[in-house]
N, C-alpha and C positions, 0 to 999 in steps of 0.2 A: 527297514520299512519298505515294501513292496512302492516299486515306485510309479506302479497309476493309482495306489490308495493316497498316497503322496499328493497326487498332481488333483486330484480331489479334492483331495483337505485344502489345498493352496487356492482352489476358485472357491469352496465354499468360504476362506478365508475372505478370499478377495469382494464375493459378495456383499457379504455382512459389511465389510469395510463400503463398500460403493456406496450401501443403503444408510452408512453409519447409525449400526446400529450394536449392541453389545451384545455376546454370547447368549445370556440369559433372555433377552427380547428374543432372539431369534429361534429359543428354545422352547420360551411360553408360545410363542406362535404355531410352532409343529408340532407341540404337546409332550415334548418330550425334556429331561430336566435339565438343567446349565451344563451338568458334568458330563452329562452322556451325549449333549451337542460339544461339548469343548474335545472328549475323545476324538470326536471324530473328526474336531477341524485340525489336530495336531495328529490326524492320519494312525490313532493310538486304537482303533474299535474297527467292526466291521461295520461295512456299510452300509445298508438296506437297500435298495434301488426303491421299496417302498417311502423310508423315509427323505432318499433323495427327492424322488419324486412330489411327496408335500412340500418340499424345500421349493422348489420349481416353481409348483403352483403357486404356492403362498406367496413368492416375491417374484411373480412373473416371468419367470426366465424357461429356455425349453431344459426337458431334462438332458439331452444331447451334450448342452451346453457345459453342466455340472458333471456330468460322467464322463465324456470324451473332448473336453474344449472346443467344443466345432459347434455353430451352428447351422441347424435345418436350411436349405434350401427349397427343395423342389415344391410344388404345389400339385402337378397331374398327375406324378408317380414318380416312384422309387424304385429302383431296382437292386435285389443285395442276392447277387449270385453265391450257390455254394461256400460255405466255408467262408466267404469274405466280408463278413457284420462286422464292425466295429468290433470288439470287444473289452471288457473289463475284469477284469479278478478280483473280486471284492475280499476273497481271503484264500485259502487254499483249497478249499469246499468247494466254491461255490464260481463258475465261470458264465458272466451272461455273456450271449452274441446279439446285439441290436440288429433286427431285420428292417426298420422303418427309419436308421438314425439321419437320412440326409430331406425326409418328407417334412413339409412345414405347417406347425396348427393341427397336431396329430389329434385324433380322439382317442386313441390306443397307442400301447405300446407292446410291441410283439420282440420275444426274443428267443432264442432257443438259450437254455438252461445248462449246465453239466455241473453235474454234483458227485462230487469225491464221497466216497463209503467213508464211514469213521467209526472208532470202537464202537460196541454195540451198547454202552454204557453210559456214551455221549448223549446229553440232554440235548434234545430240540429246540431251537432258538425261535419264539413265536415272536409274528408283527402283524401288524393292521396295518390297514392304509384307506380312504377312501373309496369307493368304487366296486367293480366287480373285477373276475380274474377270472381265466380260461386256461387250462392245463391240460395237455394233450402226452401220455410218454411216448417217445419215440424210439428207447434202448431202455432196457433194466425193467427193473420195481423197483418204485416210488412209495414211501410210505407217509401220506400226506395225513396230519393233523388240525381239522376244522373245530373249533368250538368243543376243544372235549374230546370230539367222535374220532376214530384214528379209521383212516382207507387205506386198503391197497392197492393201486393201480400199477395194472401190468402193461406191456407194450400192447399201443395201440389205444388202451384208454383213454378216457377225457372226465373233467370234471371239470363244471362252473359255478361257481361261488362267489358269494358274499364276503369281498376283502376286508368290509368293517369287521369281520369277527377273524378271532385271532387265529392266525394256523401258521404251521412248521412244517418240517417237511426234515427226511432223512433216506441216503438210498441203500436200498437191500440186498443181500446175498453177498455184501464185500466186493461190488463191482459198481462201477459209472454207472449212474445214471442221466439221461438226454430226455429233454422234453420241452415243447412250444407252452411260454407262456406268452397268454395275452394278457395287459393290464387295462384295464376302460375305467377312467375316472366319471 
């Protein structure tokens, strides 16, 4: 087991434990079902940063806190020079770099994305989340799926949408792709 999906499961463990409350409450509450919250807290599923993210809100904690152990500091600004965001690997796919994670009381959450190409045959993993989301590519094509409708965005592009509705995403040509997302609850 990848050991920051590990060290995830171990604070969303430790959560639930604080709030004593049991898998399944904590599962009706983020809408999603005991088994597929229990994967995740035994570090067994990938992670969503969306569903982390309800976690967060739901039981007030920052998502900083659940993704990288650290809580927010700052209030007038943050600074995340080059290359140096926190980061997570929620699977082999999928690497966020947090550009906001030491700002406190965020209204957004911004990160730069890198996503591993995978056979061409791989099904698209869709999630929802609250809010709206802002996707910018920065390298590659992106082939982002909203509600059904499938996009392509090339370098350079952007797209803002409606997180309640379901979309996936996969990158194209067998090559990385890098892109800013914003998430605004």
């Amino acid at each position: 087991m990848d050991e920051q999906i590990k060290q995830i499961a171990l604070r969303l463990q430790g959560l639930r434990d604080a709030l004593e409350l049991t898998p399944a409450q904590v599962a009706e509450q983020i809408g999603i079902s005991t088994e597929q919250y229990q994967t995740m807290e035994r570090g067994e599923s990938d992670l969503s940063v969306s569903t982390l993210q309800k976690i967060a809100v739901q039981f007030g904690v920052s998502l900083d806190e659940l993704m990288f152990g650290e809580e927010p500091h700052m209030n007038a600004y943050f600074l995340t020079r080059k290359g140096t965001g926190i980061s997570v690997e929620r699977t082999r796919a999928y690497k966020y770099e947090s550009l906001a994670s030491g700002f406190k009381n965020r209204i957004a959450d911004p990160f730069i994305v890198t996503v591993e190409p995978k056979p061409a045959d791989t099904p698209i993993f869709y999630n929802t989340h609250p809010g709206q989301e802002f996707n910018m590519v920065l390298e590659g094509r992106l082939q982002l799926n909203i509600n059904g409708k499938e996009l392509i965005l090339n370098q350079g592009d952007s797209l803002y949408f409606d997180s309640n509705l379901p979309h996936g995403m996969k990158a194209l040509d067998g090559k990385i792709v890098r892109f800013l997302a914003i998430v605004m609850q």
